[in-house]
C-alpha positions as CSV (number, residue, x, y, z in Angstrom):
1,X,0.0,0.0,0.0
2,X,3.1,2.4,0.2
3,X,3.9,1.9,-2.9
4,X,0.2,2.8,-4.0
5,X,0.0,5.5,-2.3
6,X,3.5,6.8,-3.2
7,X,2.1,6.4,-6.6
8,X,-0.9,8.6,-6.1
9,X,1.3,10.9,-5.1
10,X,3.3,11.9,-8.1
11,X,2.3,14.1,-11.1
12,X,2.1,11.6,-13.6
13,X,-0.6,9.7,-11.5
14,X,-2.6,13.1,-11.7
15,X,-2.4,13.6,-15.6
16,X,-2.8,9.8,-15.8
17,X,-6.3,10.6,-13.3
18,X,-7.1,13.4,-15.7
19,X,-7.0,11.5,-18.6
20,X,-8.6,8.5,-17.8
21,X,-11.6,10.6,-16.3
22,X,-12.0,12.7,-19.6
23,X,-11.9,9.2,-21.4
24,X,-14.6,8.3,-19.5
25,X,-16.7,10.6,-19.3
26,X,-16.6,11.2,-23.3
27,X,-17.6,7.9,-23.8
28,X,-20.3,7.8,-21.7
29,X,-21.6,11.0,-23.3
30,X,-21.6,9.4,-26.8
31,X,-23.8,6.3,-25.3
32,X,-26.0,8.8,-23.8
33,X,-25.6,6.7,-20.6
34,X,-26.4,7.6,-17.0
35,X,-23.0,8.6,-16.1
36,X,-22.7,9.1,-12.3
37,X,-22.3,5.6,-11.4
38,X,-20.1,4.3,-13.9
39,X,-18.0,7.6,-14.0
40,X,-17.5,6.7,-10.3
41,X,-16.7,3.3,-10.5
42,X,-14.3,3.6,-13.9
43,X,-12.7,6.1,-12.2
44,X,-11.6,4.0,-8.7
45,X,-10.9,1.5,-10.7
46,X,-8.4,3.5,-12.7
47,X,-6.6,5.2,-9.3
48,X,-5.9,1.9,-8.5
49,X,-4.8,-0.1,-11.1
50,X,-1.9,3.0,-11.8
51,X,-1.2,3.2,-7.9
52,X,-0.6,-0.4,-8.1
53,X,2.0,0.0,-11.0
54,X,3.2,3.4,-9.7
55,X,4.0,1.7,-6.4
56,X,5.6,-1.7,-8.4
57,X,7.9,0.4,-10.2
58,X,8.9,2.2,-7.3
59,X,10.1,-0.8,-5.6
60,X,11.7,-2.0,-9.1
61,X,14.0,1.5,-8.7
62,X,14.8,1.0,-4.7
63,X,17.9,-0.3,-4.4
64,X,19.2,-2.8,-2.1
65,X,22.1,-3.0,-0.2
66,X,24.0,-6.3,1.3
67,X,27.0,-5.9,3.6
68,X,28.3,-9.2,4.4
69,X,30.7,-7.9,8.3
70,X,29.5,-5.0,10.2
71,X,32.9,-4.6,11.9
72,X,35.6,-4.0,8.9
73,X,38.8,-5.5,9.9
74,X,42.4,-4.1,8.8
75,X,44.9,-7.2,7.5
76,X,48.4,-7.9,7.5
77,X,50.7,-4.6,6.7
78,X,47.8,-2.4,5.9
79,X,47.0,0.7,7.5
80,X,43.6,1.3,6.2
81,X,40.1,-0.6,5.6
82,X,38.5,-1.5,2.6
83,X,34.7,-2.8,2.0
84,X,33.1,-4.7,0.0
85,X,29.5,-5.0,-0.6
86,X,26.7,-5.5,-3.0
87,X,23.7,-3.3,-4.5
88,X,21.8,-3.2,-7.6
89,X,23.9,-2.3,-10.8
90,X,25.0,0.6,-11.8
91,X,23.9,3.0,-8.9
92,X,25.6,5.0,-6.5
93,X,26.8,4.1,-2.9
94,X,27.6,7.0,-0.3
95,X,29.9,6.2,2.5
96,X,30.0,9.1,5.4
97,X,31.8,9.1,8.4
98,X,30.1,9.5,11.6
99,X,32.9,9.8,14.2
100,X,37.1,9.9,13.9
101,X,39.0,12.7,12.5
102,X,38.9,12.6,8.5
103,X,35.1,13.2,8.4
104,X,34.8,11.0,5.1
105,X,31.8,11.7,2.4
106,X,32.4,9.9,-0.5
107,X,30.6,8.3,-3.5
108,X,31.2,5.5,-5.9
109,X,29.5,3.3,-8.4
110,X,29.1,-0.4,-8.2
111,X,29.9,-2.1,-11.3
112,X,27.6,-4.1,-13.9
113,X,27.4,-7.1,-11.7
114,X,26.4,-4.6,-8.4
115,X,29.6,-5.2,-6.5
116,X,31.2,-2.3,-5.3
117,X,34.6,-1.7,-3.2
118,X,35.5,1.5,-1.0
119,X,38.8,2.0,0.0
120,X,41.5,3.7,2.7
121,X,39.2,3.7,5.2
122,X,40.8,5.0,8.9
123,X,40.8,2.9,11.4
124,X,38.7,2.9,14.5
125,X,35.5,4.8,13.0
126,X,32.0,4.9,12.3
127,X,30.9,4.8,9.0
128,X,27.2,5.0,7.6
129,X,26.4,3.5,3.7
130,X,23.5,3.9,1.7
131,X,22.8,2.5,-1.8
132,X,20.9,5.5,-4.0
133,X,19.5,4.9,-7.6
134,X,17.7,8.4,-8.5
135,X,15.4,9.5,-6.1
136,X,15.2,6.3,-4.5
137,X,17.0,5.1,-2.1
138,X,18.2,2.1,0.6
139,X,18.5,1.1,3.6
140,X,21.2,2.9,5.3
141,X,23.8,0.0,7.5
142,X,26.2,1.2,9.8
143,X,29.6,-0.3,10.1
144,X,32.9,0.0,12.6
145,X,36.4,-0.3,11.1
146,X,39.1,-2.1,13.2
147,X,42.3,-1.2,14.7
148,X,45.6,-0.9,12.5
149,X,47.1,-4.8,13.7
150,X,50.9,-4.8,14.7
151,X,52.4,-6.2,11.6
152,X,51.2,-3.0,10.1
153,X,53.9,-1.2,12.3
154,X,57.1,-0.7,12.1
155,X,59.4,-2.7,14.7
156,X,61.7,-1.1,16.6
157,X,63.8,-2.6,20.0
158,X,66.5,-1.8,21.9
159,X,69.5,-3.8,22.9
160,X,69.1,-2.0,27.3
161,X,71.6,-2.1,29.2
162,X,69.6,-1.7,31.9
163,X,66.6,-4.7,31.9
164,X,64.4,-2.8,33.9
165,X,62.8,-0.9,30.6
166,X,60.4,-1.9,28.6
167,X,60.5,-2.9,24.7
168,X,59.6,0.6,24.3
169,X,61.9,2.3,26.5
170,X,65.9,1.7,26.1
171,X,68.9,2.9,28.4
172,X,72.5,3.2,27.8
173,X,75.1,5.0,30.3
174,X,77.6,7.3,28.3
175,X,81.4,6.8,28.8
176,X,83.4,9.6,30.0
177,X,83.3,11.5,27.1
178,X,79.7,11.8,27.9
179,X,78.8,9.8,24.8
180,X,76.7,6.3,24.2
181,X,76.5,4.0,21.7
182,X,72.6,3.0,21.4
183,X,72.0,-0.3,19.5
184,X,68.9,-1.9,18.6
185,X,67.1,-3.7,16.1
186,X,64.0,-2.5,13.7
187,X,62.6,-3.3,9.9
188,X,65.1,-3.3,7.5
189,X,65.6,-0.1,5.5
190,X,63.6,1.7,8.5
191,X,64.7,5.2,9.0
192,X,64.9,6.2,12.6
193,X,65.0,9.5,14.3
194,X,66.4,10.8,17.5
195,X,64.9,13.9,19.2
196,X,66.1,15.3,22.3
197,X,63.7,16.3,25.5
198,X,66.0,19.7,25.5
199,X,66.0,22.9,23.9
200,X,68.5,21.9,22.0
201,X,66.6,21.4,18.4
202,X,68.9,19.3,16.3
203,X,67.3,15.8,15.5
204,X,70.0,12.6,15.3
205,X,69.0,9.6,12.5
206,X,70.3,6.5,11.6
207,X,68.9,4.0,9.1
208,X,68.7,0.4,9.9
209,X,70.6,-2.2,8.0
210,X,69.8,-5.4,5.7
211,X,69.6,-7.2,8.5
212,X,67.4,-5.2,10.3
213,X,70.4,-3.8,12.8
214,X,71.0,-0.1,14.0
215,X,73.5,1.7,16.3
216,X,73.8,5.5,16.9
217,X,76.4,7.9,18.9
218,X,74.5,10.4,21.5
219,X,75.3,12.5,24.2
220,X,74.5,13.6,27.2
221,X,75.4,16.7,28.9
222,X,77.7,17.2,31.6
223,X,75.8,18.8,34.3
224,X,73.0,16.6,33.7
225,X,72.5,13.1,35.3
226,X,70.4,12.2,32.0
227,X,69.5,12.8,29.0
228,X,66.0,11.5,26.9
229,X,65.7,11.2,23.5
230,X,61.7,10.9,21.7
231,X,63.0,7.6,19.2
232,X,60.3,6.9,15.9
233,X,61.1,4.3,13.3
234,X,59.9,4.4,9.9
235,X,60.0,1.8,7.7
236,X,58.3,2.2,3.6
237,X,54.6,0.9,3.5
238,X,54.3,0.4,7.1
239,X,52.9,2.7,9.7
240,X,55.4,5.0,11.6
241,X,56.5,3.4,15.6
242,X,56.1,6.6,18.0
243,X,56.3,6.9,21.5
244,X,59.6,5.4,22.3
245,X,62.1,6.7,24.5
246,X,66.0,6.2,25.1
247,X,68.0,7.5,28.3
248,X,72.0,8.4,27.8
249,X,72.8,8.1,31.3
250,X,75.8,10.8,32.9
251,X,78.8,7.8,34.1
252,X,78.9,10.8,37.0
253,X,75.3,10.5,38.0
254,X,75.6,8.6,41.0
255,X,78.3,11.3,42.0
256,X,75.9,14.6,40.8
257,X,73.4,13.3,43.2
258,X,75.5,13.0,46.0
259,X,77.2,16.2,45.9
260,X,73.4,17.7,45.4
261,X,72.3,15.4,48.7
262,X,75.1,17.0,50.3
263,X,74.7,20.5,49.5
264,X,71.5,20.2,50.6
265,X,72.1,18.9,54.1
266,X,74.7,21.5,54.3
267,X,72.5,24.0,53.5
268,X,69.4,23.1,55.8
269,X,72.6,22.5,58.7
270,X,73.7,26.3,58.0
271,X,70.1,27.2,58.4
272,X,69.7,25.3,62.0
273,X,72.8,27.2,63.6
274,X,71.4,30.6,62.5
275,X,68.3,29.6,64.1
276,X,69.5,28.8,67.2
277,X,71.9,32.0,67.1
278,X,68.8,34.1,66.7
279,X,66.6,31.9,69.7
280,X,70.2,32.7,72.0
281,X,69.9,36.2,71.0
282,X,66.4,36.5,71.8
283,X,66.4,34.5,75.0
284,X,69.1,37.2,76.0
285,X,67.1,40.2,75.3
286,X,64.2,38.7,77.3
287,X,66.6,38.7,80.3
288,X,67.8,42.0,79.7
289,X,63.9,43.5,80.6
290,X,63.4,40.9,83.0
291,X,64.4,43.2,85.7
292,X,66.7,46.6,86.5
293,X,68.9,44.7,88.9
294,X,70.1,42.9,85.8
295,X,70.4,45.4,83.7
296,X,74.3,45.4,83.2
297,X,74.8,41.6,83.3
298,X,71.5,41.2,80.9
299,X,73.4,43.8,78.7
300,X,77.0,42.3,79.2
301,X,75.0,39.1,77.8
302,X,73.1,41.3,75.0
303,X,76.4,42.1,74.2
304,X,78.0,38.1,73.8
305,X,75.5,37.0,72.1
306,X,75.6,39.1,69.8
307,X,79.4,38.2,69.3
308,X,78.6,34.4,69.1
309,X,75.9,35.3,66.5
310,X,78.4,37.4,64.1
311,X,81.2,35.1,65.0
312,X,78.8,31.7,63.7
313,X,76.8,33.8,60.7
314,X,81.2,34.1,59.9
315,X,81.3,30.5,60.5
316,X,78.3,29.7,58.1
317,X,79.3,31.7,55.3
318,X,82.9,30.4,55.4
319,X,81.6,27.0,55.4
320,X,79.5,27.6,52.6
321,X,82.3,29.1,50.5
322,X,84.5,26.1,51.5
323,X,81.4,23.9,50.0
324,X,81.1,25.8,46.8
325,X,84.6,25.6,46.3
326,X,84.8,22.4,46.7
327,X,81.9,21.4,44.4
328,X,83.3,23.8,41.7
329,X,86.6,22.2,42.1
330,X,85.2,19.1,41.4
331,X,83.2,20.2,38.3
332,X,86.5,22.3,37.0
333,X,88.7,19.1,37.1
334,X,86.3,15.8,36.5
335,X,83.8,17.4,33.9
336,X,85.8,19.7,32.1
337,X,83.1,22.6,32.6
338,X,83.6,26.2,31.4
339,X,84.1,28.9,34.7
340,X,80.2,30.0,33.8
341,X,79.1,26.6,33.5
342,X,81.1,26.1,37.0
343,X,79.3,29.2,39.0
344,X,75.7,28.4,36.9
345,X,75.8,24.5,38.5
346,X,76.4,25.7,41.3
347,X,74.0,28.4,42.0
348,X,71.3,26.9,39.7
349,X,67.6,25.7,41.5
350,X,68.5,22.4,39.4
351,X,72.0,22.1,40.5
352,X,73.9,22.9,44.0
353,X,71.9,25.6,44.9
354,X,74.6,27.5,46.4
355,X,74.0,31.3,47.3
356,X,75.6,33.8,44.4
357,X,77.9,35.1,46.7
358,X,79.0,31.7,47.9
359,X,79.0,30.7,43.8
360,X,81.1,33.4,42.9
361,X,83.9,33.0,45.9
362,X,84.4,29.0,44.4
363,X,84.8,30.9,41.0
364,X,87.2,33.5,42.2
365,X,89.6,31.1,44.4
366,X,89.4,28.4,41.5
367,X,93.5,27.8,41.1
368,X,95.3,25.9,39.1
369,X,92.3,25.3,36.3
370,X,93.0,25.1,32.7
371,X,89.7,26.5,31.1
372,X,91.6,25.9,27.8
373,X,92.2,22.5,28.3
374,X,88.8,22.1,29.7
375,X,87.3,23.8,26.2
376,X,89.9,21.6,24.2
377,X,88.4,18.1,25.7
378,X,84.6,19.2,25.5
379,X,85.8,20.1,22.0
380,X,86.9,16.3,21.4
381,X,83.7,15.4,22.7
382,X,81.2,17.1,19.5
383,X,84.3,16.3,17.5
384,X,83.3,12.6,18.0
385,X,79.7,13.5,16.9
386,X,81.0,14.5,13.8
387,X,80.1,18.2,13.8
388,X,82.4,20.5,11.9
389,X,84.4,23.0,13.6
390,X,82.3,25.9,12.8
391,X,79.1,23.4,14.9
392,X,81.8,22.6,17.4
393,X,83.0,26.5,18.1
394,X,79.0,28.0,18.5
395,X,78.3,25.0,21.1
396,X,81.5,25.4,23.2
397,X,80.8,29.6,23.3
398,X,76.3,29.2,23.0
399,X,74.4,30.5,25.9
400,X,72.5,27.3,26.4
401,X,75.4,25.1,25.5
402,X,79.2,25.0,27.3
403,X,79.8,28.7,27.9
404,X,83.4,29.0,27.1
405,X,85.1,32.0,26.0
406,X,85.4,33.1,22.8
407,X,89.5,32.7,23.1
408,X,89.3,29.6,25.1
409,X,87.0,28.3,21.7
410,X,89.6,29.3,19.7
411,X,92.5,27.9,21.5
412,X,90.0,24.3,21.3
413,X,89.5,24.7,17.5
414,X,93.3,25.0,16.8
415,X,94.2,22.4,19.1
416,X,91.5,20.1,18.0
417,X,93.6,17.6,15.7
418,X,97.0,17.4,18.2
């Protein structure tokens, strides 16, 4: 009955209507018939014999639409879905995406047998298909794409020196050059890149080899304890490996966080014996208005305590000093640091957190320091990394890198091949 009245509907039923009533009623005039009746009667009959064929032709146009899986699976190395389903021939099918991020609409034709095929679907989406053929059209089906399977990935391990990571995670602890050799395995061909978590911007890659093997030089910086690198393999027609890490462990990193322990405890221990020089000093101004009597002897203590308090804020600061200088010492001679980099580790909230004045007494009483040789053997160091001499001279001198001199670079760059 839809289809009837969907027939009854359209403008060709009407003229049909129209016509078949004039038809009637002419002949009926020629006859000289009674016409009410029979006009009546011809004329249902006529609405519904053409709704009847207006509705059957309708359906005829409709086009169906079979999909055989709901859920669209992604096989072997692919990245993306494709479906496959069948309609009538020749008519269009419109694929829309519902949900995900590429917000497919797209349109194709199935072929003369009503097969059809849609391709580089994403993975994990919604999808909704119809089947259309004019102004008629199916039944729309919903269907859900899989996830991209693991062989579509690109592999990537690391050979750890430390077996606490993960597969995703590697570690390596630099030698004292404050270098590492990270080795691993991935796809063959498979181009991998190294990005450090630091504001230094330059990006290290390696590709792996026939047999699938890799190894790359990194660094990590002397007054850190660590350094991270983001790792991502990419191999041709598979899907890129992210969200990897490697950590170039500092071979002094046991020894920075010692020295930082200790400063530290030295600090909070410098902190203790002014507090108690201030609660002696006000303990003895309390006595000296406890009464008149005492005046003199309250004052005469007034007066030694206040000694004892210049005599141990002397104390602190000296011990301080001797602790700075001893840190920077340490720094100067093991890690080959420029003087800035010296005073900046020491001072810094992320290093020794030594007072500026206590900072810059290590720097000034620093003796018997070669800041050229230091310069000369952090040199080496980038020289190993294969970085020109230019590279080399704007890292020992940058702001953010070694913070040489410009004449302790230069005495480095002309040394550099001895």
């Amino acid at each position: 009955m839809e289809g009837f009245f969907g027939g009854l509907g359209t403008l060709s039923t009407i003229l049909f209507w129209v016509g078949v009533v004039w038809a009637i009623f002419n002949y009926l005039k020629k006859r000289k018939l009674k016409t009410s009746l029979l006009f009546i009667a011809g004329s249902f009959v006529a609405m519904f014999v053409f709704g009847m064929l207006s509705g059957w032709i309708g359906e005829l146009n409709t086009p169906t639409l079979t999909i055989s899986d709901r859920t669209v699976k992604i096989s072997s190395k692919k990245t993306t879905a494709t479906l496959k389903g069948q309609t009538k021939p020749n008519v269009k099918v419109n694929i829309k995406e519902t949900d995900g991020y590429d917000h497919l609409n797209k349109t194709v034709n199935s072929d003369s047998n009503g097969d059809f095929v849609i391709t580089n679907l994403t993975d994990e989406a919604k999808f909704k298909v119809v089947a259309i053929n004019g102004d008629h059209k199916s039944k729309v089906i919903t269907i859900h794409t899989g996830d991209i399977p693991d062989s579509a990935y690109t592999k990537l391990d690391f050979i750890n020196t430390d077996s606490s990571r993960s597969d995703s995670e590697g570690s390596v602890v630099a030698n004292s050059s404050y270098q590492a050799t990270a080795k691993g395995t991935s796809t063959k061909g498979a181009k991998l890149t190294f990005e450090p978590d630091s504001s230094d911007n330059r990006r290290f890659e390696t590709t792996a080899d026939d047999k699938g093997n890799w190894s790359i030089n990194l660094k990590v910086g002397k007054n850190s304890q660590k350094a991270e690198y983001y790792v991502t393999a990419k191999a041709k027609g598979l899907a890129e490996n992210s969200g990897n890490t490697l950590t170039v462990k500092n071979p002094n990193a046991d020894k920075i966080a010692k020295a930082k322990a200790e400063s530290k405890a030295a600090s909070e221990s410098s902190s203790k014996a002014a507090s108690e020089s201030q609660a002696a000093v006000d303990s003895s101004q309390a006595q000296a208005y406890s009464s008149s009597e005492a005046a003199a002897a309250s004052s005469s203590q007034a007066e030694s305590s206040a000694k004892a308090e210049s005599k141990a804020a002397v104390a602190s600061a000296s011990s301080e000093d001797k602790s700075a200088l001893a840190k920077g010492e340490e720094y100067a001679q093991t890690m080959n640091m420029s003087k800035q980099g010296v005073y900046e580790q020491l001072t810094a909230d992320a290093g020794e957190q030594f007072s500026a004045e206590a900072g810059q007494y290590a720097i000034d009483h620093l003796t018997g320091i070669d800041w050229n040789k230091n310069a000369l053997e952090s040199a080496k160091s980038y020289q190993d990394m294969d970085m020109s001499p230019e590279e080399i001279r704007d890292q020992l001198t940058s702001s953010s890198g070694e913070q040489f001199t410009q004449s302790e670079a230069d005495y480095a760059i002309q040394h550099l091949n001895d």
